[in-house]
C-alpha positions in Angstrom: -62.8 42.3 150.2 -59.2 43.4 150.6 -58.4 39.7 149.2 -60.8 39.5 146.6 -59.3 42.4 145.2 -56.2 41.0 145.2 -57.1 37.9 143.7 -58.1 40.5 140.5 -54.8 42.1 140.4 -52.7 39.1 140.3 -53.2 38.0 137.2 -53.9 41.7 135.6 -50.1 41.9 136.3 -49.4 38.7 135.0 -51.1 39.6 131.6 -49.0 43.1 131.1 -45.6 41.5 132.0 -46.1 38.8 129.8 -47.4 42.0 126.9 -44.0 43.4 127.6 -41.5 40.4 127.4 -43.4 39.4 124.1 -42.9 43.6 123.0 -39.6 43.8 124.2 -37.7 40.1 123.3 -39.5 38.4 120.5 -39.1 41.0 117.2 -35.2 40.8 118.5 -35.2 37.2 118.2 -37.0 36.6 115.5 -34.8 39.3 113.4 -31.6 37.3 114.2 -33.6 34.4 113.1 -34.7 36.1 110.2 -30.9 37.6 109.0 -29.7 33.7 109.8 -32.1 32.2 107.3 -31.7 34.8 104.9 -27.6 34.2 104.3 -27.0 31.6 101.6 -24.6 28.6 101.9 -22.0 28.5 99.2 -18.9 27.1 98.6 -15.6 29.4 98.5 -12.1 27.9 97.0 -9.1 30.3 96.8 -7.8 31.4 93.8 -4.6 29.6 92.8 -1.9 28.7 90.0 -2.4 25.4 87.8 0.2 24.0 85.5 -0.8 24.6 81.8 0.8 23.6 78.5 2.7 26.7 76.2 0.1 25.3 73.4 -2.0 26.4 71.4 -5.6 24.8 70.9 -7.8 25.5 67.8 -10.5 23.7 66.0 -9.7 21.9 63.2 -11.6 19.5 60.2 -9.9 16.3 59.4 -9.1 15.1 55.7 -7.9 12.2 54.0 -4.1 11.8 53.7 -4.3 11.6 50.2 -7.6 11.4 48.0 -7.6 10.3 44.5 -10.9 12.1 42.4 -12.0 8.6 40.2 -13.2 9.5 36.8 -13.5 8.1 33.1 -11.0 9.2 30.4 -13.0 8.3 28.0 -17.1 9.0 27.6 -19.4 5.7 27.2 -21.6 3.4 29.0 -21.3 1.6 32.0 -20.7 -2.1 31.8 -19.8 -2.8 35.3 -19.8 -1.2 38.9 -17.2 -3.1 41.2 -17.2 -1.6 44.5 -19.4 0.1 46.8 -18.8 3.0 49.3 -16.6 2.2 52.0 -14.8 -0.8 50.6 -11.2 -0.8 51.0 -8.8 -1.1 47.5 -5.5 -1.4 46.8 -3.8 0.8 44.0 -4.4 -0.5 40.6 -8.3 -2.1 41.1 -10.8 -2.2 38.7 -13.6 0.5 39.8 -15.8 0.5 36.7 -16.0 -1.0 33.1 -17.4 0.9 29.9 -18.8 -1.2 27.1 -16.6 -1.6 24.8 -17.8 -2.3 21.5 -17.1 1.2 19.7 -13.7 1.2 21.2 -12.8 -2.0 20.0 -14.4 -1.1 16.5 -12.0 2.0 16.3 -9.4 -0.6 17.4 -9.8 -2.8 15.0 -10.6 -0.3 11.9 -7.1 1.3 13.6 -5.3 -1.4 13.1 -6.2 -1.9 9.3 -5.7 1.3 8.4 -2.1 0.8 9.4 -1.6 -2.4 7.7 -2.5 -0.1 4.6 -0.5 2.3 5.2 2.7 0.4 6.3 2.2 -1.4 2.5 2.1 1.9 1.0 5.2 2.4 2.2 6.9 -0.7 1.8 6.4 -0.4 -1.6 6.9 3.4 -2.0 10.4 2.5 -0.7 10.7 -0.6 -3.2 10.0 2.4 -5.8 12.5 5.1 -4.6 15.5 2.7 -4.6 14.8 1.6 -8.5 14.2 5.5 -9.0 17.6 5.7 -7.7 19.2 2.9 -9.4 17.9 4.5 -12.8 18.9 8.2 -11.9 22.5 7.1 -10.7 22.4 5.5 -14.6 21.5 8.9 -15.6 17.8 6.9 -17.1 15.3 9.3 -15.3 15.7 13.3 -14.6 16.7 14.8 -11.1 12.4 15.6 -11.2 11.5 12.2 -11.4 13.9 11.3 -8.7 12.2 14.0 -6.4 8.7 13.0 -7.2 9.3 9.4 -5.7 11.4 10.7 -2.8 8.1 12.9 -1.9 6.0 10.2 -2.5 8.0 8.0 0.3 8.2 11.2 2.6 4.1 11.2 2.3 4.1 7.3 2.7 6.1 7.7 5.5 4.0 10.2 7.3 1.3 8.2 6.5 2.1 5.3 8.3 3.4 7.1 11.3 0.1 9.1 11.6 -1.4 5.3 11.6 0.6 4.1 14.2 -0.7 6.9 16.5 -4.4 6.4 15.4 -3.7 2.9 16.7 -2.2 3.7 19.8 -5.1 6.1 20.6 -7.2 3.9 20.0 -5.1 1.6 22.2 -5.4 3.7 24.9 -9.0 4.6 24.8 -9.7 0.6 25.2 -7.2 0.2 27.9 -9.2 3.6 29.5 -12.6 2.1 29.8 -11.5 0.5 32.5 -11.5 2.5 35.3 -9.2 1.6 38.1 -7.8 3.5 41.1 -4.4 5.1 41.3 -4.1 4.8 45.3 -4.9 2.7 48.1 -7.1 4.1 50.8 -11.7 3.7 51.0 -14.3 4.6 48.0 -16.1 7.0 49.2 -19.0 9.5 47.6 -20.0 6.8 45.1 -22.1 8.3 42.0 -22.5 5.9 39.3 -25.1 3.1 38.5 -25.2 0.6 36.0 -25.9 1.4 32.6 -25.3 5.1 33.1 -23.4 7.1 29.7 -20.4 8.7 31.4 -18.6 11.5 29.8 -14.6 12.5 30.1 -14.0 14.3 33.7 -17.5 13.3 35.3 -16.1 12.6 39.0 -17.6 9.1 39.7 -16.2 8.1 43.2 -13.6 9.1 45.6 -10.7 7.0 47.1 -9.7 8.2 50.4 -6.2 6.9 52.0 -6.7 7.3 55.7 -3.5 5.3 56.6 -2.7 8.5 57.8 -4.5 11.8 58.3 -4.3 15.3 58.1 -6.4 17.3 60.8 -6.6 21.2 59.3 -6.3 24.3 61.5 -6.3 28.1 61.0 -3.4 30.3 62.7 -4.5 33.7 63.2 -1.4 36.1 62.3 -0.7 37.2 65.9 0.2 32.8 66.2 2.0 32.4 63.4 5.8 33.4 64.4 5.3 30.4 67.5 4.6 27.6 64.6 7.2 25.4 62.7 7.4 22.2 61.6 8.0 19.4 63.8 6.1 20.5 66.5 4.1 17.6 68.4 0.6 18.0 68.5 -2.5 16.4 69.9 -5.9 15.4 68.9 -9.2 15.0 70.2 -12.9 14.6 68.9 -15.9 14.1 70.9 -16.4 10.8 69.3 -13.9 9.6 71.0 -14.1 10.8 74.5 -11.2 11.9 76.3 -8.8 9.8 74.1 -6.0 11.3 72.5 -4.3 11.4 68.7 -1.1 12.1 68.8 0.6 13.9 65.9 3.3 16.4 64.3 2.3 20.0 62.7 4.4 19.1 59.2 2.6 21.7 56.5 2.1 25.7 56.8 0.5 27.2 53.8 3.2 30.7 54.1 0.2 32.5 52.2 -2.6 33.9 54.5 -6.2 33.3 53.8 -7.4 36.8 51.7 -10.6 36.3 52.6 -10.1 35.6 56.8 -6.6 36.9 57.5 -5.5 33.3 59.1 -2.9 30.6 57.7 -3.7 27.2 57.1 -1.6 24.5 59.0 -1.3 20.5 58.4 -0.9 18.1 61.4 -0.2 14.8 60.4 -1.8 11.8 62.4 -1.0 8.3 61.9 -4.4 6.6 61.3 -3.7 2.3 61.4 -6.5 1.3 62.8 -8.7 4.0 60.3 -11.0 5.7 63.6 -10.6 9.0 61.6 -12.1 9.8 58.6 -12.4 13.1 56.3 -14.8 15.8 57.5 -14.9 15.3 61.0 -14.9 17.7 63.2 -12.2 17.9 66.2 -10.2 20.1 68.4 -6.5 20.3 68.1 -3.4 21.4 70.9 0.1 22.3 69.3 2.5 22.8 71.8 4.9 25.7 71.2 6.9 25.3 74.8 7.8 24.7 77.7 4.6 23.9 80.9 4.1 27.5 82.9 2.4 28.6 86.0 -1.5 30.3 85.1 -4.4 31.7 87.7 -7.3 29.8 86.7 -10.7 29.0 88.9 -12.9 26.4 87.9 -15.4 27.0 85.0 -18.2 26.7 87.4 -17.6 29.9 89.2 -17.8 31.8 86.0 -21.1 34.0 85.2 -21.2 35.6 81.9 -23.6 39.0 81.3 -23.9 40.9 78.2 -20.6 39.6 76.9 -18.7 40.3 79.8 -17.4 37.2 82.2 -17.4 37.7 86.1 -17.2 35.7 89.9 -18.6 36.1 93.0 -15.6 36.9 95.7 -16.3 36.9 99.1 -16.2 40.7 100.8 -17.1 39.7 104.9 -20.3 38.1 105.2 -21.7 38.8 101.6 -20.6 38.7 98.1 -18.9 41.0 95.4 -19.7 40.8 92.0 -16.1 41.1 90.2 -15.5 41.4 86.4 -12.8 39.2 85.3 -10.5 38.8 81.7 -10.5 34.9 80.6 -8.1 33.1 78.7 -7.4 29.8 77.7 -9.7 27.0 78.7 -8.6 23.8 80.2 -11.1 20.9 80.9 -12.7 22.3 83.9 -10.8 25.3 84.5 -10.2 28.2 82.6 -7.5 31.3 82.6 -7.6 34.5 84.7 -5.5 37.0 82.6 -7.0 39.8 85.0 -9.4 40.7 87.5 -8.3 38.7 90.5 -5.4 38.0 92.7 -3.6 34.7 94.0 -5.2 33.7 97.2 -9.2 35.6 97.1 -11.8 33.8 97.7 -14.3 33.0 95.0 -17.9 31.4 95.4 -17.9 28.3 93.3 -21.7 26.7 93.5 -24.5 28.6 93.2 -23.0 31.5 91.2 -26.1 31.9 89.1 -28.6 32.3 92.3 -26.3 34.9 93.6 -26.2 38.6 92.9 -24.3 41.8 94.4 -23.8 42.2 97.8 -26.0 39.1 98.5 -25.3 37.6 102.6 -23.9 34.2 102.7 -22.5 31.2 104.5 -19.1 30.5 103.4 -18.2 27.0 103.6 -14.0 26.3 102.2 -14.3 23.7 99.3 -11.8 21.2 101.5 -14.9 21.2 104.3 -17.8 20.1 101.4 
């Protein structure tokens, strides 16, 4: 009996020891577990100095070097349209043609008029020296003599007003042929065949864009660290990372009324004509000499309600830390203030992260 009983308390025992280590070890074990998993993995980098150009970067608009507006001096109809946007000329080419009919009717009609008028005075000169010849002879009165010498003035002015009306009408037949003062592109083509043109009606454009000028606006704060002859540097996304180089050679000394800036000129040689007016780029002038900024990668940057900030690492979690940004630079971009040289700043992740969060540090060199 005695045995029997003990073959009941055995595993009775058995059952409440193993109740207690499950009690007393497993909620430890799977809390360290738990706080384990719960710390994220991130990557920290320390906060260092990068060498940055003295420049200063601003967006700027590219245009032409020089751009002639094309358009008629004279009003008529179009005889003939010789080039199309994008073609290339060379100063002095015919553009466009106006009939010339009327013109060369007021030419002509010009042209007779003066043949009249030069024979009026041919022979109003013929008439004033034997008006003389008789007056010297005491034959005619000191009247008559003045009559004639009027009537040669008036001759005279007559043929001279002639003349012009012939040269006008010289000009106007030279004018309706439109040609191109510059070399450079057509661009902005607006005139068809057979279209009536009148005086000042902007037909076409010729761009040069031998060389080009890319526009920026200096706020006044910049100003005093600008002169001509700087060297400069261009870029546009169309191009990738490739570079234009140039000089700053025009400052407008007038500031913008209407948004306090000044308007500056770089100049950028253009031979093989990649750049054209109106596109868009971003330009660096450099003002001095390379110095020594705190910068951390852009991608450890968060920005709330206006306001930039990083992640630093405080122990085994995170501290949210506002920070003042400056210039950007490719990948990298200025810490004016909010950190110091040598913290540690989270650099993947940042956007998962918040205040005070646990992680796993991991030093960028060890990725």
């Amino acid at each position: 009996m005695k045995n029997k009983w003990l073959l009941w308390l055995i595993p009775a025992l058995l059952m409440v020891f193993l109740g207690l280590w499950k009690n007393g070890f497993t909620p430890q074990a799977s809390s360290v577990e738990k706080n384990v998993d719960s710390a994220k993995t991130v990557i920290v980098r320390e906060v260092d100095l990068i060498s940055k150009d003295n420049a200063l970067e601003l967006p700027a608009t590219l245009e032409a070097g020089e751009t002639a507006v094309i358009s008629p001096k004279v009003s008529g109809r179009v005889a003939q349209v010789l080039v199309e946007n994008g073609n290339q000329v060379s100063a002095g080419k015919v553009l466009v043609t106006l009939d010339t009919q009327d013109y060369n009717s007021l030419l002509i009609a010009a042209r007779a008029d003066l043949k009249k008028a030069e024979a009026n005075l041919a022979a109003a000169h013929t008439d004033y020296q034997r008006f003389k010849q008789l007056h010297d002879s005491s034959a005619i009165s000191d009247k008559d003599l003045q009559d004639i010498e009027l009537a040669c003035n008036v001759a005279e002015a007559d043929a001279e007003a002639a003349a012009a009306a012939v040269e006008s009408a010289s000009i106007s037949m030279a004018n309706t042929t439109i040609t191109t003062p510059i070399q450079g592109v057509v661009s902005n083509k607006n005139v068809s065949l057979g279209q009536m043109l009148s005086i000042g009606q902007t037909i076409m454009t010729v761009e040069d864009i031998s060389y080009i000028y890319a526009l920026v606006n200096v706020q006044q704060k910049e100003i005093a660290n600008l002169k001509p002859g700087l060297k400069a540097e261009v870029t546009l996304d169309a191009y990738g990372t490739q570079k234009f180089s140039g000089v700053l050679e025009i400052i407008n000394p007038s500031v913008s009324v209407e948004a306090r800036v000044f308007q500056a000129k770089i100049r950028l040689d253009n031979p093989d004509l990649l750049l054209h007016s109106g596109m868009f780029a971003q330009a660096k002038i450099y003002t001095g000499e390379i110095r020594e900024i705190t910068a951390i990668p852009r991608d450890a940057l968060i920005s709330l309600q206006d306001l930039n900030y990083v992640f630093i690492l405080d122990g085994e979690s995170v501290k949210q830390q506002q920070v003042q940004t400056g210039a950007v630079m490719d990948d990298m971009v200025e810490i004016i203030s909010g950190l110091q040289l040598g913290q540690s700043i989270i650099v993947s992740d940042v956007s998962k992260l918040k205040d005070r969060d646990r992680v796993q540090a991991i030093r960028e060199q060890e990725e």
